[in-house]
N, C-alpha and C positions, 0 to 999 in steps of 0.2 A: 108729654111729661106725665100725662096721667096716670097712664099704664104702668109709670115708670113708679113714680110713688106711691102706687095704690100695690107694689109684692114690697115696697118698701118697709111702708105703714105694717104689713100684714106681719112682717119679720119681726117688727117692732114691737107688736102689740102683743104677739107672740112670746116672747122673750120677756117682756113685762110680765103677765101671766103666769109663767116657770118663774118667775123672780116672787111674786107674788105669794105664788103657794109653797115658796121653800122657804119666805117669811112667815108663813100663818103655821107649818106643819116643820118650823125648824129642828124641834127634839125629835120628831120620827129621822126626817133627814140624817142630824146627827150621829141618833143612835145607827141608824144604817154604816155610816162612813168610818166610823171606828170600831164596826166588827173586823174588817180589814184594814188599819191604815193605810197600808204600803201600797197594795193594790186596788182599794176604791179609787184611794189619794190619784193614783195614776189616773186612774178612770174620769174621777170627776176632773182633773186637770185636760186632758185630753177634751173633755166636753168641752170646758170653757176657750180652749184653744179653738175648736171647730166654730164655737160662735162667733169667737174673733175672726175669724178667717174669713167667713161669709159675711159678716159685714163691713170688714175691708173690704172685699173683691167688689160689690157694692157699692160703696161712696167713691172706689175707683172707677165704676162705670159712668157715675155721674158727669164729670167734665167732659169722659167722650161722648155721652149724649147730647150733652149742649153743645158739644164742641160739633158734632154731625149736624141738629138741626142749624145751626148760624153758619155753618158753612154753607149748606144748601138753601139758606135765607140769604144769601149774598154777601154774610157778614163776615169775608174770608178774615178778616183782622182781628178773630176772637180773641188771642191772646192766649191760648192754650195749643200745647203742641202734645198731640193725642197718642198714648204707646199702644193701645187695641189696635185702634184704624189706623198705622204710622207707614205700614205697605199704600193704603187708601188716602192718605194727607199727600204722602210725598210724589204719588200719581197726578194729582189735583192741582198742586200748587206750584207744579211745572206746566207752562203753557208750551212749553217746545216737545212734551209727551204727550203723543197719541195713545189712547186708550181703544182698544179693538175690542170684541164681544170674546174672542178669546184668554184676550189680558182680562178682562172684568173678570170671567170665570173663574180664572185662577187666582185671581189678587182677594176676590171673594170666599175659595178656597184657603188663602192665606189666614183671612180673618177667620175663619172657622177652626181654623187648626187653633189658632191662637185662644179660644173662649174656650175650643177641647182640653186644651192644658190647665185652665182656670180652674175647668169642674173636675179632675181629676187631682187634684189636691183636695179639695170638701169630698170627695169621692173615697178617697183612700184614707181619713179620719174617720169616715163613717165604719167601713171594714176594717178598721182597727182597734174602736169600739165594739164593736160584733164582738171579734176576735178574744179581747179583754176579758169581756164576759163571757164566754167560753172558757177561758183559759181560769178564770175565778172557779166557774162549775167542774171542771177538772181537778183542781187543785183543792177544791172544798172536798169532794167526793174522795182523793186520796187520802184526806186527815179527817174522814168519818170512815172508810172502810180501816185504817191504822190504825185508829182509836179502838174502834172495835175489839181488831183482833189483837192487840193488847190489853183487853179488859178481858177478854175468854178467857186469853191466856194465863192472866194471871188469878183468875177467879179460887177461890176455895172457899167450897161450897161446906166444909167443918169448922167452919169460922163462924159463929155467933155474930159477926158484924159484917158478915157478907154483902148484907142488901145495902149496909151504910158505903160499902166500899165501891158498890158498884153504883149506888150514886155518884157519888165523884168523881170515877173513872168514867160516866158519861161525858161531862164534863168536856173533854177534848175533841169525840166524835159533833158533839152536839154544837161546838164552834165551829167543826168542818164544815156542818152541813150550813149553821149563818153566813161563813164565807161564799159560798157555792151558792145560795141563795141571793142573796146581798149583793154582789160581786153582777150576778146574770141581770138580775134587776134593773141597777145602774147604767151597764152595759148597754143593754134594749132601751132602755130611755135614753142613753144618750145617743145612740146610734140615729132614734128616730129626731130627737130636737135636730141636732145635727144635721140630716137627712131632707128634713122638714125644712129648716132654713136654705140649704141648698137648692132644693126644689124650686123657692121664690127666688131665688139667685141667677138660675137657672131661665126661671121665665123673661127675667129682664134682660140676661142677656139674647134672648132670641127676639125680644122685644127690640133691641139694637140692629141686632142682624139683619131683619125683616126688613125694617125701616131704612139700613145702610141698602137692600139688595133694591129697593123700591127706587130710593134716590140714582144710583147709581146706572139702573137699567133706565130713569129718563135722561141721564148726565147723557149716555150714549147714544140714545136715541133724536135725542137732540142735537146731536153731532154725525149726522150720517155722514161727512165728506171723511170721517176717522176710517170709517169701515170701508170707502170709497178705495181709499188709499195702501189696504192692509198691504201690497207685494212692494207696493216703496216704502214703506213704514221698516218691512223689515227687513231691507237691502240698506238702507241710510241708518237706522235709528234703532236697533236688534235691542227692546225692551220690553223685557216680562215679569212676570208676579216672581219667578226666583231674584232676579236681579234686584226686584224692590227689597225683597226679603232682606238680602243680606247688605245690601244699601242701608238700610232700617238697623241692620244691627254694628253695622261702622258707627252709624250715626248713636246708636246706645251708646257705646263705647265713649265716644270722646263727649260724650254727654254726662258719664258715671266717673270721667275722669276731670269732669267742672274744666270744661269747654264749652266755650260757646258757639253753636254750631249754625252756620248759614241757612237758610232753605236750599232746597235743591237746585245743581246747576249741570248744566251738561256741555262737555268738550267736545269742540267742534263738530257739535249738532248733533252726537251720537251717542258719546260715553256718558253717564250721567254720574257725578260725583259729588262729593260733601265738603263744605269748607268747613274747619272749625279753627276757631281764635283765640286763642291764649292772650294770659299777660305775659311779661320779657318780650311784646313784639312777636310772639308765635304765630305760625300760622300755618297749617295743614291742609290737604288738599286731597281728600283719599275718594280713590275708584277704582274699579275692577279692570278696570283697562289694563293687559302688559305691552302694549307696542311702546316699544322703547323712546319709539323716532316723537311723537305724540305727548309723550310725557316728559320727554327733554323741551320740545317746543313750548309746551303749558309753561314749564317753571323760568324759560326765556321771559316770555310772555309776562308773567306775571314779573318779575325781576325789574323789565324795564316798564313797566307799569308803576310801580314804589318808588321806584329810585330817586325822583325829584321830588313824589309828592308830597310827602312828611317832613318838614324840615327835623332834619335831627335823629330821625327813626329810620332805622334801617332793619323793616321784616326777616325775620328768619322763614321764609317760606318753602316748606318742603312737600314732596309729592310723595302719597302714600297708595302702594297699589295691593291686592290681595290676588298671588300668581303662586302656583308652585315650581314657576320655573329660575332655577338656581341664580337669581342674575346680579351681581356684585357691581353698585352703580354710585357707590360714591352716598355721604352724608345726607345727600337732598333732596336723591329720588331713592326710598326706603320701601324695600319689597317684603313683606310681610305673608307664610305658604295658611294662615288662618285669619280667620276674626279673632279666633281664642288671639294667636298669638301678638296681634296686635292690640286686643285690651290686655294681656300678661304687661306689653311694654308700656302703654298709656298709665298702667294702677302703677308701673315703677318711675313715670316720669311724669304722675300727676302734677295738674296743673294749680296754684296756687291761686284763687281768687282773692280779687280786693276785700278786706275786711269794712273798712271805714265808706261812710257816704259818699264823702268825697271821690274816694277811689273808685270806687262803684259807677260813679253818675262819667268820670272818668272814660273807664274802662269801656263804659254804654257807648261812649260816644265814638271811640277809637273801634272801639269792636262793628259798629254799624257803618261808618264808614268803609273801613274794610270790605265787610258784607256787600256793601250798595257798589264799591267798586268793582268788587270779583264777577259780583253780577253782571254790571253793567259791559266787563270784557268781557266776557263769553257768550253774552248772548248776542253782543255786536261781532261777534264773530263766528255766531252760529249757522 
């Protein structure tokens, strides 16, 4: 946690500092920001946006850090369910997935795509600030060279009040050249604040990575019967870092659409899918699986599973697969050819969480139940 608070602090302290001297040196500031409203204004907005952004992405990495080392301290019940490392949680907290030195690669590859997306947002504020200030020193320089050559032109030189007039007629070049000044100035400073915080943003998150690749290569090495096993691993149990991927992103899904979604489980020892539970008794079941045979049997399964258990309740449990092959199967097994297109239909059939405590503590207890059964058949039939 050191490391971790010590680019924290730095960001912080930093940022105080800018906060500090644009209190002490407020009238220079000022005056700078109103030679151009429209375009400082942009300017300085965009700065303040890039500092927001880096220190969101920041206090985001925080829970996955804790949430890494109490995983690998034993404490798998942190209580936090991590979106960076969620390819690397959902690996983990399945014991019926083997992890190969293959899968680490890639699922470690996953995570790194994932931090590359982070910094390409602070990345592209910074070169847009550049840009700003560029685009100020163009635009100042065009209304100093137009002023100009509108004060030649209108010059007459048998006018007794020439030099008065060409006073004035400065005037307009000579606010080109503060905008184009002004403007570039802003620009570069904020390019660099900007630039600067992402750099410590940057460090924490390789700070993450590091520490995720350290843990992770003894997770495995401490597992040699995984690698033992690779030619039945992927004849019985065919799972890799894409499959987490887009596992991870079902699981977004009915997570964005206030579901509550089981840990991972896997059909008949092989498929690995997601449950998530609604209120009205909902209950979904989505994997990439399309064998038809497999997914009719699951929603048997689960059917005569409910049926007695709840007096009074009778789940709506339906099977969600992600296939693009055309297959018209009836209300309960729902084939969906994207992720897109299954969060398109989750944000139109979002689900309605409990308001009131009551409902709440409710809903907790009916929703875990469920959870602890789905589990408990599938793994007993793993």
């Amino acid at each position: 946690m050191k490391r971790f608070h010590r680019n924290l602090n730095i960001m912080s302290l930093f940022t105080a500092g800018l906060l500090v001297c644009g209190l002490v040196f407020w009238r220079t500031v000022l005056n700078i920001a109103i030679t151009n409203v429209l375009l400082n204004g942009i300017i300085i907005g965009t700065t303040l946006f890039g500092v927001g952004l880096c220190f969101a992405n920041m206090f985001a990495l925080l829970p996955e850090y804790k949430w890494l080392h109490a995983y690998f301290a034993g404490r798998a019940d942190y209580g936090y369910t991590p979106k960076l490392l969620r390819p690397i949680s959902m690996a983990l907290h399945n014991r019926h997935i083997h992890i190969t030195t293959n899968t680490l690669t890639e699922l470690l590859d996953l995570v790194a795509g994932r931090i590359e997306d982070k910094r390409d947002s602070v990345r592209y504020i910074t070169n847009t600030l550049i840009f700003l200030g560029l685009l100020g020193t163009f635009w100042g320089l065009i209304l100093t060279v137009g002023g100009f050559a509108e004060l030649l032109i209108g010059i007459d030189f048998d006018d007794p009040y020439v030099l008065q007039n060409m006073q004035i007629g400065m005037a307009g070049p000579l606010s080109g050249m503060a905008t184009a000044f002004t403007s570039s100035l802003l620009g570069l400073a904020g390019s660099l604040t900007v630039g600067f915080l992402g750099l410590q943003l940057q460090f924490a998150q390789n700070t993450i990575y590091e520490e995720l690749t350290d843990f992770m290569s003894q997770y495995v090495l401490q597992n040699p019967a995984h690698n033992a096993n690779i030619s039945k691993i992927s004849e019985s149990a065919p799972v890799n870092a894409d499959t987490f991927n887009k596992i991870s992103e079902i699981h977004d899904a009915f997570v964005d659409a206030k579901y509550q979604v089981h840990d991972l489980i896997r059909i008949d020892g092989k498929y690995p899918a997601i449950v998530a539970i609604g209120t009205d008794e909902k209950m979904f079941i989505a994997t990439l699986n399309n064998d038809i045979d497999v997914l009719q049997n699951v929603l048997k399964r689960v059917e005569l599973c409910f049926a007695d258990t709840l007096e009074g309740i009778n789940i709506d449990a339906r099977i969600v697969f992600i296939s693009n092959k055309n297959l018209d199967l009836g209300n309960h097994i729902m084939r969906f050819a994207s992720v897109s297109a299954l969060r398109k239909y989750l944000m139109e059939h979002e689900n309605k969480r409990p308001k009131t405590k009551k409902e709440r503590q409710v809903f907790d207890a009916y929703a875990t139940y469920i959870g602890t059964a789905i589990d408990y058949l599938f793994k007993s039939n793993s």
